[in-house]
PASEBA-1860 file (N, C-alpha, C; in nm, 3 decimals):
! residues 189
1> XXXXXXXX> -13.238/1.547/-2.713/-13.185/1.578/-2.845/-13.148/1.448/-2.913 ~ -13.135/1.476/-3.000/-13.087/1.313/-3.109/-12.980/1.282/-3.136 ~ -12.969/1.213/-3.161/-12.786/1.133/-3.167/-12.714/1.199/-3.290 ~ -12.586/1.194/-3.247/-12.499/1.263/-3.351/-12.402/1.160/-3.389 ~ -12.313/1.209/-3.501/-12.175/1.126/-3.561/-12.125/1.163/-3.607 ~ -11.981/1.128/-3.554/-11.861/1.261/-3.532/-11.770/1.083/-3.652 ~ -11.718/1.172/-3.761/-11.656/1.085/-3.860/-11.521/1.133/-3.838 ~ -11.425/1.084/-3.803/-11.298/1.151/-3.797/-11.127/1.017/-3.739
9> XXXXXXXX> -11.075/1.020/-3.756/-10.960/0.921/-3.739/-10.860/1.000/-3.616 ~ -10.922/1.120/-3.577/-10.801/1.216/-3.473/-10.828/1.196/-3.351 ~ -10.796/1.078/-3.293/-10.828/1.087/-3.127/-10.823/1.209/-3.053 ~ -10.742/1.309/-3.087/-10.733/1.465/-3.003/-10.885/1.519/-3.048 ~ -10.918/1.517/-3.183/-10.996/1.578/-3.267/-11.159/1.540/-3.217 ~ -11.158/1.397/-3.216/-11.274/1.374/-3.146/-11.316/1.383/-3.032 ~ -11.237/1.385/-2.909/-11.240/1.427/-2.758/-11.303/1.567/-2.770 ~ -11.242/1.639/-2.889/-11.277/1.802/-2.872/-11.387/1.829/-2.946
17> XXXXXXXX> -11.471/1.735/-3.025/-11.560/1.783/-3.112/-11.678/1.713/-2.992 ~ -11.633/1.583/-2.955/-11.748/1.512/-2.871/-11.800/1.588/-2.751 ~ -11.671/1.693/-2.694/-11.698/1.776/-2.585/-11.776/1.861/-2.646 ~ -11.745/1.949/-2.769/-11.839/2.054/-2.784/-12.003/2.059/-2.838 ~ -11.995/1.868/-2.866/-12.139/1.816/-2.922/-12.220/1.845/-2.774 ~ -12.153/1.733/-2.701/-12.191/1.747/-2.565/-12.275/1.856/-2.529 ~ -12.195/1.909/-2.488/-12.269/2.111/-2.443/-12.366/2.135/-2.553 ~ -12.343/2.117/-2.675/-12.485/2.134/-2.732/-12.611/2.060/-2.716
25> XXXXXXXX> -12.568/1.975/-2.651/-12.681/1.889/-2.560/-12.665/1.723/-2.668 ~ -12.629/1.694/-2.717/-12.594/1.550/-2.785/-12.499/1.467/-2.673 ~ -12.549/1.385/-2.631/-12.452/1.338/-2.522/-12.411/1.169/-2.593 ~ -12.303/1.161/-2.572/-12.264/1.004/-2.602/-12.251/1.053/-2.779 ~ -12.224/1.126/-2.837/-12.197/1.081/-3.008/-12.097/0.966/-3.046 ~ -12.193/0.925/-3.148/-12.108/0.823/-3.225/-11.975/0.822/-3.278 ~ -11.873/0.774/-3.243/-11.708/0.832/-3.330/-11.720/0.743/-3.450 ~ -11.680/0.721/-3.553/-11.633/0.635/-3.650/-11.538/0.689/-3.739
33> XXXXXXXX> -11.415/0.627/-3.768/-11.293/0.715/-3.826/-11.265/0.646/-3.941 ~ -11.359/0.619/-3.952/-11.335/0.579/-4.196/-11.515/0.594/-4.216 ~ -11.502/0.681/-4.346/-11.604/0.719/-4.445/-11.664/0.585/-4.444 ~ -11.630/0.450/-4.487/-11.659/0.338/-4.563/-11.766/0.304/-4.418 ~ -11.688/0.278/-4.290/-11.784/0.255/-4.144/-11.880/0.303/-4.168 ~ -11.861/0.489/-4.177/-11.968/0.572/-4.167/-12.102/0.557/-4.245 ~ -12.080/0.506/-4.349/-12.204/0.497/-4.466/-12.238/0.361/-4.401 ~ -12.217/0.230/-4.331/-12.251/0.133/-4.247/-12.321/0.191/-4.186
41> XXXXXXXX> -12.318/0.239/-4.092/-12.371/0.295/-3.977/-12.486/0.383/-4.012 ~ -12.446/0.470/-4.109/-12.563/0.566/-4.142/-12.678/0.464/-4.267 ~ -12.662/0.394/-4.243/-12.754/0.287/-4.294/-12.842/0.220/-4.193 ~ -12.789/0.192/-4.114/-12.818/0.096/-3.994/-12.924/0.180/-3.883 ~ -12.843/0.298/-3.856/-12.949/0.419/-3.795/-12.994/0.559/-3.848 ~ -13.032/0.611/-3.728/-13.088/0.769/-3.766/-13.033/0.857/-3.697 ~ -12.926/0.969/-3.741/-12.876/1.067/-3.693/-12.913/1.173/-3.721 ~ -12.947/1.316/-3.616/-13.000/1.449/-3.668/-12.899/1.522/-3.711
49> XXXXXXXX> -12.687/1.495/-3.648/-12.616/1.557/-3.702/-12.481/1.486/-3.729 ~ -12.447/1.492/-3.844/-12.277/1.448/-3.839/-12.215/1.497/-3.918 ~ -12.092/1.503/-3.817/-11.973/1.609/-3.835/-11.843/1.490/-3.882 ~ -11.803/1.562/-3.994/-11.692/1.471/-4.062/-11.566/1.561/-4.080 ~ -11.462/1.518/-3.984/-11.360/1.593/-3.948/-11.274/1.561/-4.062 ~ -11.249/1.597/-4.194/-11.185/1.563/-4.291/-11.029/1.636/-4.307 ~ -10.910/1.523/-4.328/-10.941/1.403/-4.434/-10.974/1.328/-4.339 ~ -11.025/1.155/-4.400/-11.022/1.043/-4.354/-10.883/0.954/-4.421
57> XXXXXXXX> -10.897/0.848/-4.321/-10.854/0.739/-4.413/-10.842/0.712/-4.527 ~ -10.964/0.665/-4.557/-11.024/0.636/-4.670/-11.076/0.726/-4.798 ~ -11.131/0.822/-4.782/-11.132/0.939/-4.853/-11.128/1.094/-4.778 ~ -11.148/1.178/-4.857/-11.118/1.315/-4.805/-11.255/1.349/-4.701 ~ -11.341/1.350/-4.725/-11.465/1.355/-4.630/-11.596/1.401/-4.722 ~ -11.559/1.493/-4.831/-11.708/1.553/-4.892/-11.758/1.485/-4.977 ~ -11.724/1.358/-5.000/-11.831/1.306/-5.051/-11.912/1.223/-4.978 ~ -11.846/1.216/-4.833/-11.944/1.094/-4.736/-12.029/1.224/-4.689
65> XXXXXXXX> -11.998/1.338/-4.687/-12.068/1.463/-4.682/-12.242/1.465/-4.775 ~ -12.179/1.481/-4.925/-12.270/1.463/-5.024/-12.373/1.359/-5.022 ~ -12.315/1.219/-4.983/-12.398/1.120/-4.923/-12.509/1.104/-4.798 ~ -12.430/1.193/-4.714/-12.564/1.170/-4.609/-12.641/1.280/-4.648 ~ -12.633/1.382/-4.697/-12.741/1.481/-4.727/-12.827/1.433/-4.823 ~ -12.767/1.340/-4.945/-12.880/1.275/-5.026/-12.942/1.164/-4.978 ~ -12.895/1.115/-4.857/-12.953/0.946/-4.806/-13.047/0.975/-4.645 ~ -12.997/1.116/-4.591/-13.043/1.107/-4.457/-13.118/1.202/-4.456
73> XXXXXXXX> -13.154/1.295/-4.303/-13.219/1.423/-4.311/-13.168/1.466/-4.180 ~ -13.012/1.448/-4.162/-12.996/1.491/-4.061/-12.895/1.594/-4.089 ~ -12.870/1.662/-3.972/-12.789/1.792/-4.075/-12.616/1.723/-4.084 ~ -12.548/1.812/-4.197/-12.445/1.746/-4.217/-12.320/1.864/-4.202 ~ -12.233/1.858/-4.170/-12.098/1.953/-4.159/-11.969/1.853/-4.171 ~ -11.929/1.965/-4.260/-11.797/1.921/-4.298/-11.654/2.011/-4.234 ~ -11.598/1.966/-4.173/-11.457/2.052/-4.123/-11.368/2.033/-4.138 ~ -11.284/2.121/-4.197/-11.107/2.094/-4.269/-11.046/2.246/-4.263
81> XXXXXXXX> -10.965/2.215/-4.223/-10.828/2.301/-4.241/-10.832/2.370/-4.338 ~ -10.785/2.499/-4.312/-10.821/2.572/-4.406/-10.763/2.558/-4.564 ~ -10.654/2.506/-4.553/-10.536/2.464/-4.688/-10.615/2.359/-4.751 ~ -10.686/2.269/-4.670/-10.687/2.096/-4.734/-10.862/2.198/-4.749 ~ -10.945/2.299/-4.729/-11.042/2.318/-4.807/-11.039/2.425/-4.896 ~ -10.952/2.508/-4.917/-10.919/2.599/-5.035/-10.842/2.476/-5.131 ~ -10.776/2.370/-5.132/-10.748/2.286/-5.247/-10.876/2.157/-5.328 ~ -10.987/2.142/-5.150/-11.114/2.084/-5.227/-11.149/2.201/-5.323
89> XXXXXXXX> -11.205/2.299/-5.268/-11.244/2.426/-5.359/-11.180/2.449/-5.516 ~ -11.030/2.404/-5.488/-10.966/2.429/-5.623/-11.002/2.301/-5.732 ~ -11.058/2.231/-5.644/-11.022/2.073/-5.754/-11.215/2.086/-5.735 ~ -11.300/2.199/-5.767/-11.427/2.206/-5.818/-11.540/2.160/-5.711 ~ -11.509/2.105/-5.582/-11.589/2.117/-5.498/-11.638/2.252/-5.479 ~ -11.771/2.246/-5.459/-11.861/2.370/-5.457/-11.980/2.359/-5.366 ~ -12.021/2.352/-5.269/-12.134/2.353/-5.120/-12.170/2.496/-5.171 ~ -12.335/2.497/-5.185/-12.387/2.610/-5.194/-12.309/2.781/-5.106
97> XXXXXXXX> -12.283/2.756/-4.981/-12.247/2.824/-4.881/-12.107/2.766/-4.813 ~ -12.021/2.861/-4.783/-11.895/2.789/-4.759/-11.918/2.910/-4.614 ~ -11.862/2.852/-4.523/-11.871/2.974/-4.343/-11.691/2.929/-4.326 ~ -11.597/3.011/-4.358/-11.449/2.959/-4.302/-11.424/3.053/-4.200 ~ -11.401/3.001/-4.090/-11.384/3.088/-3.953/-11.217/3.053/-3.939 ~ -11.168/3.223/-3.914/-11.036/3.215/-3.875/-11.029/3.234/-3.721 ~ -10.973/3.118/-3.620/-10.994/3.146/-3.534/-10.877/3.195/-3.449 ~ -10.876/3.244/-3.323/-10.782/3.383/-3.261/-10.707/3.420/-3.167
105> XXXXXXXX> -10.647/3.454/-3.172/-10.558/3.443/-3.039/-10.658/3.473/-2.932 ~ -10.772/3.508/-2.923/-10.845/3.573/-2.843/-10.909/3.463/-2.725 ~ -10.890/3.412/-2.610/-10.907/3.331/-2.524/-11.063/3.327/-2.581 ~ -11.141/3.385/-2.550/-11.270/3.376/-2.547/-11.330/3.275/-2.619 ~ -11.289/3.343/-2.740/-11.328/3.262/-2.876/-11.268/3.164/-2.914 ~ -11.141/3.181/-2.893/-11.002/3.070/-2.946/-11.115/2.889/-2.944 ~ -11.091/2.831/-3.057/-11.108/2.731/-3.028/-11.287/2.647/-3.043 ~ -11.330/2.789/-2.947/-11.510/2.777/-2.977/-11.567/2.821/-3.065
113> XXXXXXXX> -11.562/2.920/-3.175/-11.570/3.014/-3.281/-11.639/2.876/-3.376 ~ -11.607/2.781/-3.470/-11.665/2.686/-3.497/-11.742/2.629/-3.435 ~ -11.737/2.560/-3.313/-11.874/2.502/-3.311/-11.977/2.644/-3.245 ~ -11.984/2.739/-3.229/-12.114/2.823/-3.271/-12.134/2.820/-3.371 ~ -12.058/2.854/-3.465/-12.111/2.851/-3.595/-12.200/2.756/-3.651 ~ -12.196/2.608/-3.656/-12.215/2.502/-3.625/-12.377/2.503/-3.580 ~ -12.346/2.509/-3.476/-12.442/2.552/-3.355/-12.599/2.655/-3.473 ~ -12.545/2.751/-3.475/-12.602/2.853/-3.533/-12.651/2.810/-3.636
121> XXXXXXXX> -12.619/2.755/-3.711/-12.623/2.729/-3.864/-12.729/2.565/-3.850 ~ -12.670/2.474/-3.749/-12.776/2.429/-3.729/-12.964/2.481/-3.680 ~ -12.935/2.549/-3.548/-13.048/2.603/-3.533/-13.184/2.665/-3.661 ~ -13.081/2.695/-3.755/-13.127/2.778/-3.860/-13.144/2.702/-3.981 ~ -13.108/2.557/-3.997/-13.181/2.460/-4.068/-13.071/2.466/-4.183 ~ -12.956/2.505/-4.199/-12.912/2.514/-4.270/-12.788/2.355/-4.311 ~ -12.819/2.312/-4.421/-12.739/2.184/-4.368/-12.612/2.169/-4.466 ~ -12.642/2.222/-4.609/-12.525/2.255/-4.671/-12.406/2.364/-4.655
129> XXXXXXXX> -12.345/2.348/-4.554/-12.239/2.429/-4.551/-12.114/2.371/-4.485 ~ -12.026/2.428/-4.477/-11.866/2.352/-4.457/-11.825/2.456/-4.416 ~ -11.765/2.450/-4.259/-11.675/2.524/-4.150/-11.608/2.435/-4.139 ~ -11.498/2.558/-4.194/-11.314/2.505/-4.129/-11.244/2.611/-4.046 ~ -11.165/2.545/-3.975/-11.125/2.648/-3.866/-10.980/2.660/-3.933 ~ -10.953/2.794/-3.880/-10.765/2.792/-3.936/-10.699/2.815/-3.788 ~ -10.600/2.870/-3.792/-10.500/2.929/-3.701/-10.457/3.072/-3.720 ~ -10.415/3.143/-3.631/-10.413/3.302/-3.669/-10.315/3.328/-3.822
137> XXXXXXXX> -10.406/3.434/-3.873/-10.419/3.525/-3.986/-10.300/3.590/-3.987 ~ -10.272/3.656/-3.862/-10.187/3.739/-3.843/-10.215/3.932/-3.840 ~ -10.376/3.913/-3.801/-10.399/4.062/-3.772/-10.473/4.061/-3.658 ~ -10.397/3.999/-3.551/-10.468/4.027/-3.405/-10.561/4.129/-3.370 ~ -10.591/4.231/-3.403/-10.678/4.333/-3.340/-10.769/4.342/-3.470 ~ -10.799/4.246/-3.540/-10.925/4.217/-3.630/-10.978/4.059/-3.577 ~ -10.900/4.042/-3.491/-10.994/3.904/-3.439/-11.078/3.899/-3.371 ~ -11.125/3.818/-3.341/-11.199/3.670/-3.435/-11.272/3.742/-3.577
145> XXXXXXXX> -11.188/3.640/-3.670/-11.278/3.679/-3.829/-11.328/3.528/-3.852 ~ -11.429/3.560/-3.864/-11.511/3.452/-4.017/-11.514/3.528/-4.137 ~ -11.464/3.426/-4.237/-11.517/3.446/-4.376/-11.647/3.400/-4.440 ~ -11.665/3.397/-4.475/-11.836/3.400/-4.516/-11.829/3.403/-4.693 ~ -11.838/3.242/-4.779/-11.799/3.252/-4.919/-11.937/3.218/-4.975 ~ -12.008/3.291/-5.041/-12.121/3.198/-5.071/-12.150/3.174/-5.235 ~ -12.166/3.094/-5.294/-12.151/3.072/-5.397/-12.164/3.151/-5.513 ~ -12.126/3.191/-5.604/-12.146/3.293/-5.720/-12.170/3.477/-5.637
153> XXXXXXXX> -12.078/3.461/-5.540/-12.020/3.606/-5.476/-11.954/3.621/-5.407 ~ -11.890/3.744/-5.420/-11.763/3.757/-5.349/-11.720/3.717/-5.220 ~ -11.633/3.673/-5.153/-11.643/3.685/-4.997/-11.618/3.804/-4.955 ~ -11.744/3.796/-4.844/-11.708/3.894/-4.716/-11.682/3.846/-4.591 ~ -11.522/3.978/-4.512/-11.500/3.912/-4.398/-11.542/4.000/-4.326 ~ -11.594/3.911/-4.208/-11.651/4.003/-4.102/-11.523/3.947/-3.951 ~ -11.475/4.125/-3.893/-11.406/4.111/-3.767/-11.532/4.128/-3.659 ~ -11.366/4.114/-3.570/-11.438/4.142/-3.410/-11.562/4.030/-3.400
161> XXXXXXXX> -11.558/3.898/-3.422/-11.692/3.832/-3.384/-11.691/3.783/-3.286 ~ -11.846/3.783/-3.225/-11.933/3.684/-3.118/-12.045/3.664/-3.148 ~ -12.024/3.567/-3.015/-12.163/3.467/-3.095/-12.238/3.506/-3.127 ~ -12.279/3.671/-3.046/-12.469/3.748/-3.096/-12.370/3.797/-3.281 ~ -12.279/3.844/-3.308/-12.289/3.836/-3.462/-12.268/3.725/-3.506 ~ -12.227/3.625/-3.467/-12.253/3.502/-3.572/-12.397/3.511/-3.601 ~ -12.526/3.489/-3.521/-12.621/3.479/-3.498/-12.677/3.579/-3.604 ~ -12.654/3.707/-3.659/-12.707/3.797/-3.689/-12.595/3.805/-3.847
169> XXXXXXXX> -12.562/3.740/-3.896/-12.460/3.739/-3.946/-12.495/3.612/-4.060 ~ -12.539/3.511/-3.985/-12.615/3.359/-4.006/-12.751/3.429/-4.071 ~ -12.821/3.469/-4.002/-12.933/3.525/-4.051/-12.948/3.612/-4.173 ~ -12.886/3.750/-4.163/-12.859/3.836/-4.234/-12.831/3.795/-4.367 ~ -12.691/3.738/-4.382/-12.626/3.711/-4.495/-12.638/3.584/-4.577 ~ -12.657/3.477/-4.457/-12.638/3.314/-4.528/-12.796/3.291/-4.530 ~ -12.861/3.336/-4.452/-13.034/3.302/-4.502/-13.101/3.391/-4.603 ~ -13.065/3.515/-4.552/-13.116/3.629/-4.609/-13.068/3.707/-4.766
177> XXXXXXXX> -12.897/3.636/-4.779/-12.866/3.723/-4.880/-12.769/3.845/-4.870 ~ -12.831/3.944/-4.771/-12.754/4.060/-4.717/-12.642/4.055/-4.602 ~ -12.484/4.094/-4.696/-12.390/4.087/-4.558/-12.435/4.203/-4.496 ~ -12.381/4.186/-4.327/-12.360/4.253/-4.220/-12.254/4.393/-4.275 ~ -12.315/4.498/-4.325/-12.209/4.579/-4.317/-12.130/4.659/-4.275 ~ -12.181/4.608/-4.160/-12.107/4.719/-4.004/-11.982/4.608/-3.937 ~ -12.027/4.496/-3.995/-11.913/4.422/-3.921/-11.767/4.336/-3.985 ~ -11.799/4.397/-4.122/-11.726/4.372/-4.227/-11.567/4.416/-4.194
185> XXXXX> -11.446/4.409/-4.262/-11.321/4.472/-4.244/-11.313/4.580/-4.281 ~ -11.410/4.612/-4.388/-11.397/4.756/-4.447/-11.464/4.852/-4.339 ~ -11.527/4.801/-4.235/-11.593/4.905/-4.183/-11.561/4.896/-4.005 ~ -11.497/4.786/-4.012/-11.436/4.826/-3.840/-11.278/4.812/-3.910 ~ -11.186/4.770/-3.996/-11.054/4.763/-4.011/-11.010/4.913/-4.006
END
């Protein structure tokens, strides 16, 4: 597999993103924890994925985002907290497809719920989109939810997820257009 680059300043943050690159088979990713490095580097080589754990240092992350998708061809993800990306959102940032996964008290998922998504969304060629993970919602027996925002329509949330509905969910809705409507809140809540 091809080299990755994990943009981020969170020593906790990168141990846990480098582990879950890892298992996706990227072994050894690149860390660099300022935007300004990152556009160095992404000059210098060729990466198939990088993940920019935003904020940075130096700037918030989506525009070193915006940059490698216009300068590279490798896929690009952006991840933030759910607060610090509902206030990009407010101040007119707009990514065709927005995937916000609330993730759950639920051992299983707790924690891994993003990088499938990730995962998924790579497989599927998709490179404009931005997963942020939150912390519980506060409706335990609707967990694991992703939200699913896609541009010029409403969001739909879909409970109860795993990975075979991310997968079908990815497909369905973010390639295809059509949400999942069996897995929506209105229809298992």
């Amino acid at each position: 597999m091809g080299r990755a680059l994990i943009v981020s300043a969170g020593a906790n943050s990168n141990e846990y993103i480098a582990a879950r690159l890892s298992e996706m088979g990227y072994s050894r990713p690149v860390i660099i924890p300022s935007g300004a490095e990152a556009r160095r580097r992404m000059s210098e080589s060729d990466f198939e994925l990088i993940v920019v754990n935003a904020p940075l240092p130096d700037e918030f992350g989506h525009e070193l985002c915006s940059s490698a998708v216009e300068k590279t061809d490798a896929g690009v993800v952006l991840l933030a907290k759910a607060a610090a990306a509902e206030q990009l959102l407010a101040e007119g940032y707009t990514p065709p497809t927005d995937v916000y996964l609330a993730s759950s008290c639920t051992e299983e998922w707790a924690g891994d719920g993003a990088p499938k998504i990730v995962e998924e969304l790579k497989r599927r060629g998709i490179e404009n989109a931005t997963v942020s993970q939150t912390g519980c919602v506060g409706v335990c027996r609707l967990e694991p939810i992703v939200e699913v925002y896609v541009k010029g329509q409403e969001k739909v949330t879909y409970v109860h997820m795993t990975p075979e509905k991310v997968a079908r969910v990815v497909n369905d809705h973010i390639v295809n257009g059509r949400p999942v409507e069996e897995y929506t809140v209105g229809a298992q809540g």
